[in-house]
C-alpha positions in Angstrom: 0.0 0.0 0.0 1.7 3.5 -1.2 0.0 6.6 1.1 -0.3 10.1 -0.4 2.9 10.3 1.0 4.6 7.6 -1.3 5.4 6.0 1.9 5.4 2.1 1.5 3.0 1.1 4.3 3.6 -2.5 3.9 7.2 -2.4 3.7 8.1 0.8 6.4 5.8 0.5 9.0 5.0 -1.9 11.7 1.8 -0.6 12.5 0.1 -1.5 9.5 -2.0 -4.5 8.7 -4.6 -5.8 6.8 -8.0 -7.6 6.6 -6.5 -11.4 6.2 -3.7 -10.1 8.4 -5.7 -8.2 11.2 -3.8 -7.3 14.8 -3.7 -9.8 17.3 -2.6 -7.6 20.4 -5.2 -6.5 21.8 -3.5 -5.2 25.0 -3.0 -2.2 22.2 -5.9 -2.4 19.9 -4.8 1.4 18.5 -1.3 0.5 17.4 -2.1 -0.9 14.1 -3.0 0.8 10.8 -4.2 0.1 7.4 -3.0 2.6 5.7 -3.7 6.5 5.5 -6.1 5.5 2.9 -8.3 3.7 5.2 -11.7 5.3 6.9 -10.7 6.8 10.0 -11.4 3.7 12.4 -9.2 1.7 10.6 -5.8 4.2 11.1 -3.5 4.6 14.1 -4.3 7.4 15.6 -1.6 10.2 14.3 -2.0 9.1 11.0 -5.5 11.4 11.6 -3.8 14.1 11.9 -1.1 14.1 9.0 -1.8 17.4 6.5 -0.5 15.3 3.5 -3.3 12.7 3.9 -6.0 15.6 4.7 -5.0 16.9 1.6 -5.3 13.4 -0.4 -8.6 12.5 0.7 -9.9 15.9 -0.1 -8.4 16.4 -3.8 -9.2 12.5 -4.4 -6.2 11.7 -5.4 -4.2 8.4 -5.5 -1.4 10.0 -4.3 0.4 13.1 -4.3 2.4 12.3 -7.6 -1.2 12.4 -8.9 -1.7 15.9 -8.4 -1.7 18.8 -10.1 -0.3 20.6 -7.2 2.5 18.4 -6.7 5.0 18.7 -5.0 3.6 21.3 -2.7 4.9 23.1 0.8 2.6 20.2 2.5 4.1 17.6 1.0 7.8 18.9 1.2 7.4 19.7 4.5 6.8 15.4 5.3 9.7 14.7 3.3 12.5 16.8 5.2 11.5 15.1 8.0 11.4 11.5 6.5 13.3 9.0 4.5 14.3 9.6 1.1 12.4 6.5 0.1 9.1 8.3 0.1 10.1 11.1 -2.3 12.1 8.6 -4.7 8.6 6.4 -4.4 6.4 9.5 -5.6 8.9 10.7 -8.3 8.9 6.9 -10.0 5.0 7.3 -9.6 5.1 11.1 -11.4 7.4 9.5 -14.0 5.4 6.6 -14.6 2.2 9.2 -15.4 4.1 11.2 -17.2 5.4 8.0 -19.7 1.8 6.8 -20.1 0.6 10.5 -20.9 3.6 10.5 -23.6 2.4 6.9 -25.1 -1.3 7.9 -24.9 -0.3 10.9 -27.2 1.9 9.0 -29.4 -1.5 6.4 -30.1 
């Protein structure tokens, strides 16, 4: 699962899980997550508050490399404070779009 962010959910964080793989600690039944994508009972609890997925949900977007806007203050912002991983993630995602765009014109 890649959030708005271009963070790999499945691969960078511990927290997240999924519907054949649901948590099993239920000493802390709020430390899991499935993904900033998810309805908001289904998300650890910061994740709530995070700008770049506000932002996401509300332009409907796949993921930031999907919008028009990118990359904004919002989203530059996350990555100075993250790995690099997310940014490199999102600028394979813009290239991608950008290549099908450019074969979609050719056609």
């Amino acid at each position: 699962m890649i959030g708005y962010c271009g963070r790999n959910c499945v691969v960078s964080c511990a927290a997240y899980t999924t519907e054949e793989n649901p948590p099993t600690d239920v000493v802390h039944p709020h430390i899991w997550c499935r993904g900033c994508k998810a309805d908001d009972d289904k998300v650890w609890e910061w994740v709530l508050d995070c700008k770049v997925r506000q932002c996401g949900r509300k332009r409907q977007v796949e993921t930031c490399a999907h919008c028009p806007e990118y990359s904004c203050a919002t989203l530059e912002h996350l990555h100075r404070t993250s790995d690099s991983h997310t940014r490199q993630q999102l600028e394979e995602i813009r290239q991608s779009l950008s290549d099908e765009e450019s074969d979609t014109r050719q056609d």
